[in-house]
KEKEDREN-953041 format. One line per field, with one value per residue (C-alpha): residue number from 1; residue in one letter; x, y, z. Coordinates in nm, 2 decimals. Example, Ala and Ser with C-alpha at 12.3 -4.5 7.8 and 13.67 -1.06 7.14 Angstrom:
timar 1,2 $
balo a,s $
east 1.23,1.37 $
north -0.45,-0.11 $
up 0.78,0.71 $
END
This chain:
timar 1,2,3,4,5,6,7,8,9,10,11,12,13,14,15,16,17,18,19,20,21,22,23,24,25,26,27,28,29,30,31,32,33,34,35,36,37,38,39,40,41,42,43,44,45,46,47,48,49,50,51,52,53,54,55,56,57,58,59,60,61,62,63,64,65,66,67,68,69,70,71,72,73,74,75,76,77,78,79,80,81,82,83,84,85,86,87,88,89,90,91,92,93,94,95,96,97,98,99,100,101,102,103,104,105,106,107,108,109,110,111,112,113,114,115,116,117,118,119,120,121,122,123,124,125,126,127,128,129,130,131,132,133,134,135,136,137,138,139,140,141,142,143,144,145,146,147,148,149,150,151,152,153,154,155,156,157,158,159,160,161,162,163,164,165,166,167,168,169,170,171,172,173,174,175,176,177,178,179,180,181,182,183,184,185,186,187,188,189,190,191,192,193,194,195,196,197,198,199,200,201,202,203,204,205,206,207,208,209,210,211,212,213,214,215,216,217,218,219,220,221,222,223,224,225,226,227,228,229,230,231,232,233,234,235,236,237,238,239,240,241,242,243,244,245,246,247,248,249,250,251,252,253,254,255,256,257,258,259,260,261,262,263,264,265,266,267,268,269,270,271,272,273,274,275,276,277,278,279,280,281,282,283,284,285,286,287,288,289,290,291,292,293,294,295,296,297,298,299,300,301,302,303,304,305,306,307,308,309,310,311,312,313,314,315,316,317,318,319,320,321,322,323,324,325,326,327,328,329,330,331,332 $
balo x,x,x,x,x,x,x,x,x,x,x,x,x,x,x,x,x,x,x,x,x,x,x,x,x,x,x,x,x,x,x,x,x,x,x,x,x,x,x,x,x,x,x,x,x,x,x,x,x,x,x,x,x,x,x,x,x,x,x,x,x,x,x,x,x,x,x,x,x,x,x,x,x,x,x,x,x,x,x,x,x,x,x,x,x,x,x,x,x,x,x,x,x,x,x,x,x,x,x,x,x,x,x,x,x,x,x,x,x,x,x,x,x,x,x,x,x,x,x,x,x,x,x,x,x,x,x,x,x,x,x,x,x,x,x,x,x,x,x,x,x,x,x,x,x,x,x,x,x,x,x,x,x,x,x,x,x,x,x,x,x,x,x,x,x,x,x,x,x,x,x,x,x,x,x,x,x,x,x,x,x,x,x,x,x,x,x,x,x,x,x,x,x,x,x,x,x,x,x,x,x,x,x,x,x,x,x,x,x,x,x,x,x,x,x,x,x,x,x,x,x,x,x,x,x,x,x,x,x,x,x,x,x,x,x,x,x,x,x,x,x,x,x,x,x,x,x,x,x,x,x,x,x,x,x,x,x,x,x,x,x,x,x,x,x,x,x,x,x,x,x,x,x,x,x,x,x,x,x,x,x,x,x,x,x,x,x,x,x,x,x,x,x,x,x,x,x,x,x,x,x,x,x,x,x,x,x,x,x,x,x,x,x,x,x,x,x,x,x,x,x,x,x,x,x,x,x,x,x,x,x,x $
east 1.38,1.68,1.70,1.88,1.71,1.43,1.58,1.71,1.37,1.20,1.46,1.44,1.04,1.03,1.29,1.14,1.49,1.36,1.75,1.78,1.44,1.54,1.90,1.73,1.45,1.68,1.89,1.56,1.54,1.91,1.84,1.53,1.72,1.96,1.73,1.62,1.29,1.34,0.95,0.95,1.26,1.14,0.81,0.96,1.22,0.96,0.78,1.09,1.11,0.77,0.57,0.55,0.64,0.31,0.26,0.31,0.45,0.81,0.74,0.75,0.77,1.13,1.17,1.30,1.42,1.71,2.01,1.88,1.52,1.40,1.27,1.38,1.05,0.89,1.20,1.21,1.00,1.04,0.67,0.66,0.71,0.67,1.01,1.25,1.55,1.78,1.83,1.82,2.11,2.04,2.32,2.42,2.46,2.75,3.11,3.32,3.64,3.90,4.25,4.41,4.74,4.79,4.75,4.42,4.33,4.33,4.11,3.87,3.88,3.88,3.55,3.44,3.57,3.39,3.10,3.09,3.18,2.92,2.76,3.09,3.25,2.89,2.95,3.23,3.07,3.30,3.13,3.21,3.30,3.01,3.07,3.32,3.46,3.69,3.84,4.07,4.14,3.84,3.81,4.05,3.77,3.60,3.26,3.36,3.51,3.21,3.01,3.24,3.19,2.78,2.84,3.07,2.87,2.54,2.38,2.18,2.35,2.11,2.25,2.14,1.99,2.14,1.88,1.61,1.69,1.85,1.53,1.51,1.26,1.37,1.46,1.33,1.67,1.78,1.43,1.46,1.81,1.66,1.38,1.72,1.85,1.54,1.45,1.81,1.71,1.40,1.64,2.02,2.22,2.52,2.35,2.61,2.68,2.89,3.09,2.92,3.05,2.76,2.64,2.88,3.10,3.24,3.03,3.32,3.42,3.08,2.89,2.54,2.36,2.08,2.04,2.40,2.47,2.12,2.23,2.58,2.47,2.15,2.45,2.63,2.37,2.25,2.57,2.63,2.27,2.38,2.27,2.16,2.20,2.43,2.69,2.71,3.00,3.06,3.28,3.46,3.69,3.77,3.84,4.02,3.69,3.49,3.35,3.61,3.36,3.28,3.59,3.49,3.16,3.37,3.50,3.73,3.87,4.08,4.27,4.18,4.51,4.61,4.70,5.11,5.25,5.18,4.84,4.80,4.98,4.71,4.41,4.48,4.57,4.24,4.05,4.15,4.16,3.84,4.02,4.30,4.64,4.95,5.25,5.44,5.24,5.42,5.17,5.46,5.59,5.24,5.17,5.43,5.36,5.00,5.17,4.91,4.63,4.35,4.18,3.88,4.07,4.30,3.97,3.88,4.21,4.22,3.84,3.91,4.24,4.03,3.73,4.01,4.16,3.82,3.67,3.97,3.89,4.22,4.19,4.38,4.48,4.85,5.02,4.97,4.63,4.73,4.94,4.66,4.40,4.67,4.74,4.36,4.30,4.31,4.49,4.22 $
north -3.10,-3.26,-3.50,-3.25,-2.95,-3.07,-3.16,-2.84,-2.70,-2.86,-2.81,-2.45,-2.44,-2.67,-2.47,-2.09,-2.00,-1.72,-1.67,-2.07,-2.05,-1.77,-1.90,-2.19,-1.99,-1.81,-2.16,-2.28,-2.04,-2.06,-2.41,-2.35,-2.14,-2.35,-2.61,-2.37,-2.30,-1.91,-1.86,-2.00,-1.89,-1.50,-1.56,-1.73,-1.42,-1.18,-1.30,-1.28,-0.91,-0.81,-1.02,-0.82,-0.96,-1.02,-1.14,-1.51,-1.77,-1.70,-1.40,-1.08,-0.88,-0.98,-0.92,-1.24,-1.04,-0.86,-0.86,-0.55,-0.61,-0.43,-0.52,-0.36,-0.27,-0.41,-0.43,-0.28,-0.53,-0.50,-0.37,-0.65,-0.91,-0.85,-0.98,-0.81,-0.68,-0.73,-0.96,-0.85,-1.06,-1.08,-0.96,-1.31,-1.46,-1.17,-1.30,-1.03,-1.27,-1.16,-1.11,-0.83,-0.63,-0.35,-0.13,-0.23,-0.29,0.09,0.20,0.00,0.08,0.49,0.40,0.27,0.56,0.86,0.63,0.67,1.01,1.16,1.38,1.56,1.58,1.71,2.01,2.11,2.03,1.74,1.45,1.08,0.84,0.67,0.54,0.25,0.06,-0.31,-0.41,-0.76,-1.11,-1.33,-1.47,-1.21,-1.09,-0.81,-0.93,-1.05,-0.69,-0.54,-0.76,-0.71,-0.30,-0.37,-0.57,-0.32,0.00,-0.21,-0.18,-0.44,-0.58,-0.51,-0.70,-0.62,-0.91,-0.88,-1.14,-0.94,-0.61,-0.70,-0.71,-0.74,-0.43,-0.09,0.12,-0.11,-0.22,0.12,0.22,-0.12,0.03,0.34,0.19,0.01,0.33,0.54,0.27,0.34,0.70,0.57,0.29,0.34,0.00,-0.09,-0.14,-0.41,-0.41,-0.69,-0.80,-0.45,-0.49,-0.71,-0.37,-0.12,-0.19,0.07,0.24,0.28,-0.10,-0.28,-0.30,-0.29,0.02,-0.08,-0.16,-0.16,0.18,0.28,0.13,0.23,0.64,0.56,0.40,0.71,0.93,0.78,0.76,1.15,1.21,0.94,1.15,0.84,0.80,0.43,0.35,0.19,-0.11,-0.18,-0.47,-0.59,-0.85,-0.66,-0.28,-0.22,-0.31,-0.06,0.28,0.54,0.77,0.53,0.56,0.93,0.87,0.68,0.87,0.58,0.28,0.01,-0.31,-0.61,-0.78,-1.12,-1.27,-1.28,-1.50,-1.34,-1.37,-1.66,-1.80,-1.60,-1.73,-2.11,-2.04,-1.86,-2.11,-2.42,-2.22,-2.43,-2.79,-2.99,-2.96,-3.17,-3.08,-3.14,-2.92,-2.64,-2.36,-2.12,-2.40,-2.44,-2.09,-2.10,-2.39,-2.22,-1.91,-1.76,-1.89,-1.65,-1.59,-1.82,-2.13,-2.09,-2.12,-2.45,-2.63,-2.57,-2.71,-3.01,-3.11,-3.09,-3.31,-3.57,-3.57,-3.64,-3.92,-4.09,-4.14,-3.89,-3.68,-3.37,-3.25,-3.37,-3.24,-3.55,-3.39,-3.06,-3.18,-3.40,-3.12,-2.90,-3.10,-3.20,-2.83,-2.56,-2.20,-2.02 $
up -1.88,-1.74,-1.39,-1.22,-1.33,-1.19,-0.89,-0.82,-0.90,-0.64,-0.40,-0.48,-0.45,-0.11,0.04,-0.08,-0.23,-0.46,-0.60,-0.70,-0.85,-1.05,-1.16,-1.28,-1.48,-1.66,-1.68,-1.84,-2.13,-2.20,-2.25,-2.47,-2.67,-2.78,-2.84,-3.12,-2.95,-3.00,-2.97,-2.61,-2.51,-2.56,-2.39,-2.10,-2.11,-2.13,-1.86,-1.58,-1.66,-1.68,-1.43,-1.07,-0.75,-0.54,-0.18,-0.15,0.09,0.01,0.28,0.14,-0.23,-0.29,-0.66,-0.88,-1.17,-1.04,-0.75,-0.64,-0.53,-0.82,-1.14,-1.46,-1.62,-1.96,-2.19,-2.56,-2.79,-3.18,-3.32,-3.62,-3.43,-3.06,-2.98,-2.73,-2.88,-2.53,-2.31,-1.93,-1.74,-1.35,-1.12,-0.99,-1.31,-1.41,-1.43,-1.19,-1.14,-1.38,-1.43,-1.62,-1.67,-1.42,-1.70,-1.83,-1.46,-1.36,-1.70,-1.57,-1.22,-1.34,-1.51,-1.22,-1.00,-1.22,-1.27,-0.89,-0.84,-1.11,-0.89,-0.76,-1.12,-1.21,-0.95,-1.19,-1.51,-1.56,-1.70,-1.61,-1.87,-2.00,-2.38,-2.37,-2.64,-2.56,-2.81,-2.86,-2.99,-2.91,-2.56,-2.42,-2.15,-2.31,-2.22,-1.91,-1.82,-1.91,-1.65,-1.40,-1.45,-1.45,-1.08,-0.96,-1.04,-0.92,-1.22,-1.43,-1.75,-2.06,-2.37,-2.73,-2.88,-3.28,-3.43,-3.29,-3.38,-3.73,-3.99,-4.41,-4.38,-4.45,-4.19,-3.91,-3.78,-3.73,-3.58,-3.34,-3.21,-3.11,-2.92,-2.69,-2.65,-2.53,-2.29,-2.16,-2.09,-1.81,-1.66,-1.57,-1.70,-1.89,-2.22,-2.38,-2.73,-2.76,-3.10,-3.20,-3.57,-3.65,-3.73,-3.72,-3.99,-4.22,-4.46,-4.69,-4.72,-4.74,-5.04,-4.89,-4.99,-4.75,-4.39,-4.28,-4.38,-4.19,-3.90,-3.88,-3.91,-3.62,-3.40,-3.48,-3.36,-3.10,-2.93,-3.00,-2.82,-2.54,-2.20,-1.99,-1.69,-1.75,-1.93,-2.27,-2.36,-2.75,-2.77,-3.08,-3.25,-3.52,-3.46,-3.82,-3.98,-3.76,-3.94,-3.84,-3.71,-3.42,-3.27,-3.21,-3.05,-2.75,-2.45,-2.38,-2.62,-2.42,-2.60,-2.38,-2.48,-2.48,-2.11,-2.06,-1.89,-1.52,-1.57,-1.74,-1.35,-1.21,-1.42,-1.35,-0.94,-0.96,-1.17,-0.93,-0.64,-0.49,-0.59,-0.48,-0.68,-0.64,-0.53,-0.76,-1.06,-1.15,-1.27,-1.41,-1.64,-1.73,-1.80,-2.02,-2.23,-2.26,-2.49,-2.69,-2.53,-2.46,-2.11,-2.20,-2.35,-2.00,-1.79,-2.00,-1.99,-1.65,-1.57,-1.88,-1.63,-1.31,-1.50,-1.56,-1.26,-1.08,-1.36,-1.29,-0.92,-0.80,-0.46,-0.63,-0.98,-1.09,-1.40,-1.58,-1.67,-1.69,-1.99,-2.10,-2.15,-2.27,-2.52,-2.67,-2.61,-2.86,-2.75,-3.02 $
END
């Protein structure tokens, strides 16, 4: 474990701060998994969402699973193997800072607004939009608009785990998918299919006779029997490779497009907002020599200029890194 994880573990455990103890738990198996210890990494993830609070010195029955004081119960587990086929993401740890067109800005907030208003739409047997598909060039913010609808709507952020629910055995994939989807019907979430055409890729265009096809048809049904109480988010890369049928099953299908030059203004004010910036940087000429560059590779030129800035002893940020970073970046 590294120095200052342990650091802030101890701080977090002398101090009682339940939420630090749990950012760096789930900190912890992040880490484990990309070390490639997959084995640990799901026990240690099955345990935050399973074990109960009990009485203790930190003062009362706080729950360290989720934002909202309560824990999402056992999460769906595949039968061979026993491993859990999502991944639960706690409300602190969801990205809600964002910055989108106007256009793609009110979708979002009219999801929001009839997720809120179920109960009077339901008075007039109008039903709320509750099957979303984002679709858009990679790093555009389709993920990231899907968590910010999760902490908006106050709901926990269930993500399908594709190398757990993906098996060689026949049928089992399809069967693992519908174990996701009926634990949606006993906890309201945004159940987050993200890059969903892993497995939802046309029937007609892919040569596999097996699994895919199976998969593709339970997605299918499953989102015609969808009556949970949540919402579900598919998220893609590729929408011309997804089955046509798909498209049907959602009640709303938004392009995430790529930032324009407003935005990209927006994004780097936003980004540096908590450091020091010379005077002399101008962020519109910036925004336009970033053209093409999606939301996430914005975000990381901005933070590769600020680490510059501050290895190099400087008070504030001045363009000289700003072209430095933009230049050893990547707009892809």
């Amino acid at each position: 474990m590294k120095a200052d994880l342990i650091k802030r573990l101890f701080k977090g455990i002398f101090s009682e701060d339940v939420v630090s103890l749990k950012k760096i738990a789930i900190q912890i198996i992040s880490d484990e998994r990309d070390f490639g210890h997959k084995k640990l990494a799901d026990s240690l993830e099955h345990i935050s969402v399973t074990e109960k609070p009990r009485f203790s010195s930190f003062g009362d029955r706080r729950s360290i699973v989720n934002g909202n004081n309560a824990s999402l119960s056992g999460l769906p587990m595949s039968k061979r193997d026993n491993v859990q086929l999502a991944s639960f993401v706690p409300r602190e740890m969801l990205k809600h800072h964002m910055v989108l067109p106007k256009d793609v800005e009110d979708r979002l907030h009219s999801i929001e607004k009839e997720y809120a208003a179920r109960e009077r739409l339901g008075k007039y047997n109008l039903v709320p939009k509750k099957k979303i598909l984002l679709h858009g060039a990679p790093g555009c913010g389709k993920t990231l608009s899907a968590e910010r609808i999760a902490w908006n709507l106050g709901l926990p952020l269930l993500k399908v785990r594709f190398d757990a629910l993906l098996s060689s055995y026949f049928g089992e994939s399809a069967s693992n998918l519908r174990a996701v989807f009926d634990y949606c019907k006993h906890e309201p979430v945004v159940l987050l299919l993200d890059e969903c055409d892993f497995i939802a890729k046309s029937r007609i265009t892919h040569q596999d006779v097996g699994e895919v096809p199976r998969i593709v048809n339970m997605l299918l049904t499953l989102l015609d029997e969808y009556t949970a109480s949540g919402l579900v988010i598919a998220t893609t890369n590729l929408k011309i490779t997804l089955d046509e049928a798909l498209f049907r099953r959602f009640d709303d299908i938004i392009e995430i497009p790529m930032p324009e030059i407003e935005e990209r203004e927006k994004l780097l004010k936003m980004t540096l907002s908590a450091i020091p910036i010379d005077l002399g940087v101008n962020f519109q000429l910036l925004s336009e020599k970033m053209e093409g560059y999606s939301y996430a590779n914005i975000v990381l030129t901005a933070q590769r200029a600020a680490k510059y800035s501050v290895l190099a002893g400087n008070k504030s940020v001045d363009k000289t890194y700003f072209e430095k970073a933009i230049k050893e970046g990547s707009k892809f």
